[in-house]
C-alpha positions as CSV (number, residue, x, y, z in Angstrom):
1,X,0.0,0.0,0.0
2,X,0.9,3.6,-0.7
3,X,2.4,5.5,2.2
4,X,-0.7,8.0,0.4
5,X,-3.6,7.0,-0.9
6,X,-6.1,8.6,-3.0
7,X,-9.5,6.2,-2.2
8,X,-11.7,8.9,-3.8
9,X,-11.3,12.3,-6.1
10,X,-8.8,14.4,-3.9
11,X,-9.6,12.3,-0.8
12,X,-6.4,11.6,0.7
13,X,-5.9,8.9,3.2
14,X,-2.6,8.0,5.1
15,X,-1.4,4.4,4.5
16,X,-0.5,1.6,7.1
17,X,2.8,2.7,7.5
18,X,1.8,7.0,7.9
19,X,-1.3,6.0,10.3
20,X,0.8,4.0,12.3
21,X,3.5,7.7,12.8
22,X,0.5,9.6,13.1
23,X,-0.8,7.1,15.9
24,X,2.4,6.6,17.5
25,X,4.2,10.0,17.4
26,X,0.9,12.4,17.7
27,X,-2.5,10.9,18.8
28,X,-1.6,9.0,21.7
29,X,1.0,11.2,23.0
30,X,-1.6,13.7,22.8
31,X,-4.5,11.2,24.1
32,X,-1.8,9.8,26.9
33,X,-0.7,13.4,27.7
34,X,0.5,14.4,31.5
35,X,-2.1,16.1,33.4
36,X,-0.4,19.0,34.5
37,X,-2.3,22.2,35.4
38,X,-1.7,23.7,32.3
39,X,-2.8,20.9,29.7
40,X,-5.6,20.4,32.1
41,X,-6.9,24.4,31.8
42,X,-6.3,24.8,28.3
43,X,-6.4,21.6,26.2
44,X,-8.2,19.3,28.3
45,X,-11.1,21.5,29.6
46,X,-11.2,23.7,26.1
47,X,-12.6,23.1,23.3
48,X,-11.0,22.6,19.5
49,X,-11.8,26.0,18.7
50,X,-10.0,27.2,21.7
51,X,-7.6,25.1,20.6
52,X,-6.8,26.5,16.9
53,X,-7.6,29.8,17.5
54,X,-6.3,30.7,20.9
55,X,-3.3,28.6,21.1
56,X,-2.0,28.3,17.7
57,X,-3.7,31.2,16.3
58,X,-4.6,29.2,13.3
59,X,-0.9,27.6,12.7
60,X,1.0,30.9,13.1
61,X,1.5,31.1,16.7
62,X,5.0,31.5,18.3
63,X,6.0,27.6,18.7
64,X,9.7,28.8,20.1
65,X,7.7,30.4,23.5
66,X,5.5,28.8,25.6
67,X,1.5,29.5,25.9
68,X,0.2,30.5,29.6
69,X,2.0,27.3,30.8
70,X,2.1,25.6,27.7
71,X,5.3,25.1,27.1
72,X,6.4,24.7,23.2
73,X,6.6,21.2,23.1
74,X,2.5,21.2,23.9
75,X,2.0,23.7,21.5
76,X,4.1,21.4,19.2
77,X,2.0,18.4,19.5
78,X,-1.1,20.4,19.3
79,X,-0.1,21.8,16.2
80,X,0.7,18.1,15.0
81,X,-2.9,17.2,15.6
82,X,-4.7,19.2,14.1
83,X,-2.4,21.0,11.2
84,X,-0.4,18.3,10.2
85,X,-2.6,16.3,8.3
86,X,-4.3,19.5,6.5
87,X,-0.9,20.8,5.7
88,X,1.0,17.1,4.8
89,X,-2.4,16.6,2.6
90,X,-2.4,19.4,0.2
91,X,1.5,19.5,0.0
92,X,1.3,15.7,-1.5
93,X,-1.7,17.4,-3.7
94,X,0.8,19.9,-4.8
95,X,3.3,17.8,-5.6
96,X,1.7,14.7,-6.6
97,X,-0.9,16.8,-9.5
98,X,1.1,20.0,-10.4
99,X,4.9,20.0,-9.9
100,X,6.6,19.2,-12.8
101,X,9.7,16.9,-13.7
102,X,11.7,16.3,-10.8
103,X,14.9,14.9,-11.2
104,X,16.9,12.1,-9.6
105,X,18.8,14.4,-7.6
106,X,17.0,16.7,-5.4
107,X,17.8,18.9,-2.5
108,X,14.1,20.2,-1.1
109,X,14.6,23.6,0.9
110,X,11.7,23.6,3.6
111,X,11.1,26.9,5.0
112,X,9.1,27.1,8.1
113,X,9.4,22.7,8.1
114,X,7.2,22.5,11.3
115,X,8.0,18.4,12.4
116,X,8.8,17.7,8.7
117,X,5.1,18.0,7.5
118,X,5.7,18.9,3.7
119,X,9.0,17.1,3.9
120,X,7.0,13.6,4.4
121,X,4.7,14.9,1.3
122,X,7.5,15.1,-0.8
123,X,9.4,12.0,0.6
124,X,5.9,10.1,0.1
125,X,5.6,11.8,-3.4
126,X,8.8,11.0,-5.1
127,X,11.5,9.4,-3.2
128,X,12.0,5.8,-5.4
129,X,15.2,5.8,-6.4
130,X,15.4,9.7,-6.4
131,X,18.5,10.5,-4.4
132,X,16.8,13.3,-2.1
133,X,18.3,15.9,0.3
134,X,16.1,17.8,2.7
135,X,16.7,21.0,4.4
136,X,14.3,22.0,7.1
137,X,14.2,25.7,8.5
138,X,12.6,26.7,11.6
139,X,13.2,28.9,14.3
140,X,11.6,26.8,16.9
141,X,13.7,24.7,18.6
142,X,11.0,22.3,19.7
143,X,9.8,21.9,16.0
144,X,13.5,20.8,15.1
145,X,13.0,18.6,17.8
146,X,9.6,17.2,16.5
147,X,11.1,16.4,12.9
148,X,14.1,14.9,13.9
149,X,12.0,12.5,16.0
150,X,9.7,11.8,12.8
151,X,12.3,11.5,10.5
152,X,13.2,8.5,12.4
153,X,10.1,6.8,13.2
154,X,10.4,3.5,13.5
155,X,14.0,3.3,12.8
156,X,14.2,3.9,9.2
157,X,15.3,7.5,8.3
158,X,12.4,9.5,5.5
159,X,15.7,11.3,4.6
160,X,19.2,10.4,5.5
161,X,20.8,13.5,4.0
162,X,20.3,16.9,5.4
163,X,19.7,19.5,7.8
164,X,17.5,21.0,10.6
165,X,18.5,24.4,10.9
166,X,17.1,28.0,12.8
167,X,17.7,30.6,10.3
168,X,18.9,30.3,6.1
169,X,22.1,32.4,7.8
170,X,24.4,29.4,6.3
171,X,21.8,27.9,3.8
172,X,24.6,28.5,1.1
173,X,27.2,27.1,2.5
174,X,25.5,23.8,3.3
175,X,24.1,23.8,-0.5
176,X,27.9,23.9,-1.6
177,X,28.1,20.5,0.1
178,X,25.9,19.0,-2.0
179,X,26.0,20.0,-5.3
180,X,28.6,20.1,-7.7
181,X,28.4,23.2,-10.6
182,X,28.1,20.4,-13.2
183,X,25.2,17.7,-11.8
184,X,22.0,18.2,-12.8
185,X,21.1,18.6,-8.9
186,X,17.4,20.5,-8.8
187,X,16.7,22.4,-5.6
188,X,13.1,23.0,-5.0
189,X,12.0,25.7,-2.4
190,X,8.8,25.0,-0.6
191,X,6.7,27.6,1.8
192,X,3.5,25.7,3.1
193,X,2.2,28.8,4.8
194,X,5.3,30.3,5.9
195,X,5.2,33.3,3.8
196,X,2.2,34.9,5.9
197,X,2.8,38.2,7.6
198,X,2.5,37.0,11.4
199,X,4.3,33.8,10.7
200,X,7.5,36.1,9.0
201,X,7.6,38.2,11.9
202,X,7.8,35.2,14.2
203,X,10.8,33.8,12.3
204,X,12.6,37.5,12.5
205,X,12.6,37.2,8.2
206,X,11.5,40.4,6.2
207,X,11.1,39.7,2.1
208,X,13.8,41.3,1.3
209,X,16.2,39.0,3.4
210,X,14.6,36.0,2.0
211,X,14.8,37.3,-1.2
212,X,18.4,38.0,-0.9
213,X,18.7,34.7,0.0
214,X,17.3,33.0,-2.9
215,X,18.5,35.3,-5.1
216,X,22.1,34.6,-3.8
217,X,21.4,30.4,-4.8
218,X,19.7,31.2,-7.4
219,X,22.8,33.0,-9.0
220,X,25.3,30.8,-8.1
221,X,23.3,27.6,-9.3
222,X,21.6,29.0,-12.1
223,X,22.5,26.0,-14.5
224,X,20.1,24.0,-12.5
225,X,16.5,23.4,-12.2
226,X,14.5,25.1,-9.4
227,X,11.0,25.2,-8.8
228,X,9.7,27.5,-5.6
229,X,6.2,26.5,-4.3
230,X,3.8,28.1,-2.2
231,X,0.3,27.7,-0.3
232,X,-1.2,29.5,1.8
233,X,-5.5,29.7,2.8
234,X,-7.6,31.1,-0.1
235,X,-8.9,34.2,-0.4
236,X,-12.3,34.7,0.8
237,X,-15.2,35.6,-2.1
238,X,-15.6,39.5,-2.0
239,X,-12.6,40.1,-0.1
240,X,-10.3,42.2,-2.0
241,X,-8.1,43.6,0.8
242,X,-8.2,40.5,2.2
243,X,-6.3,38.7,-0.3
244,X,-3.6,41.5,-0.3
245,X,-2.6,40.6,3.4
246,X,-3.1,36.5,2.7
247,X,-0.7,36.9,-0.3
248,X,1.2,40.1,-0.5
249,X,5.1,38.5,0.8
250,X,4.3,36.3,-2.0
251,X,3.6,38.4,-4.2
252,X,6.2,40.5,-3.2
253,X,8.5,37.2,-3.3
254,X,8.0,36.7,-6.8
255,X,8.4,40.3,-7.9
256,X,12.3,39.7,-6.7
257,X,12.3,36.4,-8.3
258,X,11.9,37.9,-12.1
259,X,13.7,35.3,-13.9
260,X,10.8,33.1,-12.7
261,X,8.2,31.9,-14.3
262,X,4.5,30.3,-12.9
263,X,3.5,27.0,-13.5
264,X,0.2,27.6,-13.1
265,X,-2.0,27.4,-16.6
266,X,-5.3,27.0,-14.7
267,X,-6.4,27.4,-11.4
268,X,-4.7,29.0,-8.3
269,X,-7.2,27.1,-5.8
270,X,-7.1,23.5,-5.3
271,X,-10.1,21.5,-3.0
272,X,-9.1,17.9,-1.1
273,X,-10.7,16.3,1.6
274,X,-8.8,14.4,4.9
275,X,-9.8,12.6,8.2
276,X,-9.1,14.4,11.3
277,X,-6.9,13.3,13.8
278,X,-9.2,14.6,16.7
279,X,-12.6,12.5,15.7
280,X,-12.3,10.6,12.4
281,X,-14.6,13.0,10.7
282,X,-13.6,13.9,6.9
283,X,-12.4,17.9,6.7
284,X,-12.6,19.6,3.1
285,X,-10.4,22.0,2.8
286,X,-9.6,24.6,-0.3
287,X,-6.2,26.5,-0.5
288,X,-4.2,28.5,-2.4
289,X,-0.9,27.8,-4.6
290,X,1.7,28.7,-7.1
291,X,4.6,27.1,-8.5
292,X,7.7,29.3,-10.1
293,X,10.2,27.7,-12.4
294,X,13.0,29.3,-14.1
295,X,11.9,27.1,-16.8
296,X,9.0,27.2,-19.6
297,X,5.4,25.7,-18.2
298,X,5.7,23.3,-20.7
299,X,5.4,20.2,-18.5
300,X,3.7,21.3,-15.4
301,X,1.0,19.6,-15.5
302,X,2.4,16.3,-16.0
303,X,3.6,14.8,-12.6
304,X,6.0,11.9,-14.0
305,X,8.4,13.8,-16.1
306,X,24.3,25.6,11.6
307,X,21.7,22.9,12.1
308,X,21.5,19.3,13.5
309,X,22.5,17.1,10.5
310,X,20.6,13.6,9.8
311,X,23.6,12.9,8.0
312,X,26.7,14.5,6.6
């Protein structure tokens, strides 16, 4: 069986091996939880809604301090069960339906990894015989923490190249350990709802330092393949100056990026459908995405074509 499975239209289901991480490193830790005073007052006796909005703030809340008592790890593992799914779910839809050829040598730049959601959606999506590197960034220690425990569930390794790492301060330098000026390494840059305002403010990033950033690889590697993704919640109907704050550090993003081009031909909004962690129940769920390539759209539709290191 898949490690994903797709039993209906955009349905996506975790296979045997997934449900058994999901069990093992989120639902019962979180069912089996210490009763401290803390958990009791504001998971326990709350309800989900307290839960997502109060406490994680819809996904963007500060995971590096701790919540009235909570300290990170908690808000960690509540962030596991109820974003992780929704978030590991429509990166596999991204990658799975819209990104175009990826190579056999790929290093996958995670910005804002969380406990290695959209790295597991791209492991899940085309690992094989791909030789893959991942690079997770994020600020919070107990995230780092998180995805070094998932990366080895159950004793095999998603990814036994890469890095977990704060800031993109040395994101270069570890890039120059992995690629050679004449392979035909692709790097791929992935932002699964890292690029909104609050959550760039948390991370102590502006645009223009990221862009620098990517701008500075992007330079220096220029004879390879990129793609940069992105995702982020819709825009409400009717809401003009809504969708300015959901999307403007994208937007912004890609007006640095010029030599990039989308890989988008139809729709920017994609629809799937998941179980929750919580109660079983199926959650639809609609977001938003783009794909950049500093190559033609040609093919994008076709799916087929420091840090603490994992391993040095």
């Amino acid at each position: 069986m898949s490690y994903i499975y797709c039993p209906y239209d955009n349905y996506y289901k975790p296979g045997e091996s997934l449900q058994t991480l999901f069990e093992e490193l989120v639902v019962q830790p979180f069912e089996n939880h210490p009763l401290t005073q803390a958990w009791e007052y504001h998971v326990k006796n709350q309800t989900q809604k307290y839960h997502r909005n109060d406490i994680l703030q819809q996904g963007s809340a500060n995971f590096s301090k701790e919540f009235k008592g909570l300290p990170p790890e908690d808000m960690v593992l509540l962030y596991c069960v109820y974003y992780m799914p929704m978030h590991l779910f429509s990166s596999y839809h991204i990658f799975a339906k819209h990104l175009g050829y990826v190579g056999d040598k790929v290093i996958f730049i995670d910005f804002g990894c969380g406990p290695l959601t959209s790295g597991i959606a791209f492991w899940a999506a085309f690992a094989g015989h791909r030789d893959i590197t991942c690079i997770g960034i994020d600020k919070s220690e107990a995230m780092r923490e998180k995805a070094e425990e998932i990366n080895q569930e159950g004793g095999t390794h998603f990814f036994r190249k890469g890095w977990l790492m704060p800031n993109c301060d040395r994101l270069l330098d570890r890039l120059n350990q992995y690629i050679a000026n004449d392979d035909q390494t692709q790097i791929i840059f992935n932002f699964c709802y890292s690029l909104a305002r609050d959550t760039l403010d948390i991370e102590n990033l502006s645009v223009e330092n990221l862009s620098n950033v990517l701008i500075q690889i992007i330079q220096k590697y220029n004879q390879h393949k990129m793609f940069v993704i992105y995702q982020n919640p819709p825009i409400p109907p009717g809401r003009d100056l809504q969708s300015s704050y959901l999307h403007e550090n994208w937007h912004s993003l890609k007006t640095q990026l010029s030599t990039f081009h989308s890989q988008i031909t139809e729709s920017n909004t994609a629809q799937f459908r998941y179980d929750s962690l919580v109660d079983g129940s199926p959650v639809p769920l609609d977001f938003y995405f783009d794909i950049l390539s500093n190559e033609s759209s040609d093919y994008s539709n076709n799916p087929y074509q420091g840090g603490t290191p994992w391993n040095n």
